[in-house]
C-alpha positions as a printed Julia matrix, in Angstrom:
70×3 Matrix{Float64}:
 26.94  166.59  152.29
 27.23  167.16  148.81
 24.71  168.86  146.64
 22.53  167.73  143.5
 24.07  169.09  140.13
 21.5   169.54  137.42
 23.06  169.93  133.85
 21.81  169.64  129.9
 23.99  167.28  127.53
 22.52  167.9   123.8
 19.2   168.44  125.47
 18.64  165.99  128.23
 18.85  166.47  131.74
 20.96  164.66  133.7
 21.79  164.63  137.49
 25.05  163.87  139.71
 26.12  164.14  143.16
 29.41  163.95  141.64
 32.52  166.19  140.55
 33.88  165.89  136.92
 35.17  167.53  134.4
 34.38  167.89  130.51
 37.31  165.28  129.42
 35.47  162.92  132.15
 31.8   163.5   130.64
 33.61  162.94  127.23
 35.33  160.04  128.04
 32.4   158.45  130.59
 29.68  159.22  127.02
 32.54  157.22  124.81
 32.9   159.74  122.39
 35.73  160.04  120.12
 37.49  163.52  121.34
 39.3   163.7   118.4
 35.99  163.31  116.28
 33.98  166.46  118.01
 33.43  170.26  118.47
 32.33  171.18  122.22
 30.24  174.18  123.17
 29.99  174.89  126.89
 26.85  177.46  127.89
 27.02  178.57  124.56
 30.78  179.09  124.04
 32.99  176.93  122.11
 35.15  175.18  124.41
 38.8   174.6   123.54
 40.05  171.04  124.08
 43.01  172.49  126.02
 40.38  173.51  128.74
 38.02  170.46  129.11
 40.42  169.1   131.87
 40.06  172.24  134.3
 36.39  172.65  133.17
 33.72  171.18  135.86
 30.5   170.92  135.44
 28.36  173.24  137.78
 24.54  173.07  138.35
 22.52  174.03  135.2
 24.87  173.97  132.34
 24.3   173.6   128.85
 26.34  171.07  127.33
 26.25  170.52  123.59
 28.67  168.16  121.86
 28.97  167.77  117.9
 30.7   164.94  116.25
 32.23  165.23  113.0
 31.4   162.87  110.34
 32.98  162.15  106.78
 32.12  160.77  103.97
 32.08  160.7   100.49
């Protein structure tokens, strides 16, 4: 039986039964990857490691995006 994952994305709580990994949660929100700066329970978070980073109960996701302008 699998087990109810809490986590925090920018501040709201969210809940899955399922098993994913930061490119997935990237890719499922439809942001731009190229476009952001990730920190993962308060660390920065490479993009090299968002593939072999799952989410576990009670993390704190917070994702940036990078706008320009003029």
């Amino acid at each position: 039986m699998k087990k109810m994952k809490t986590f925090f994305l920018n501040g709201e709580e969210y809940c899955t039964l399922e098993a994913f990994n930061l490119s997935e949660l990237i890719a499922y929100f439809n942001y731009n990857s190229s476009l952001l700066v990730l920190e993962y329970n308060n660390f920065i978070c490479t993009k090299i490691t968002w593939h072999k980073t799952f989410i576990k109960d009670k993390d704190k996701i917070e994702i940036v995006t990078i706008v320009g302008g003029g």
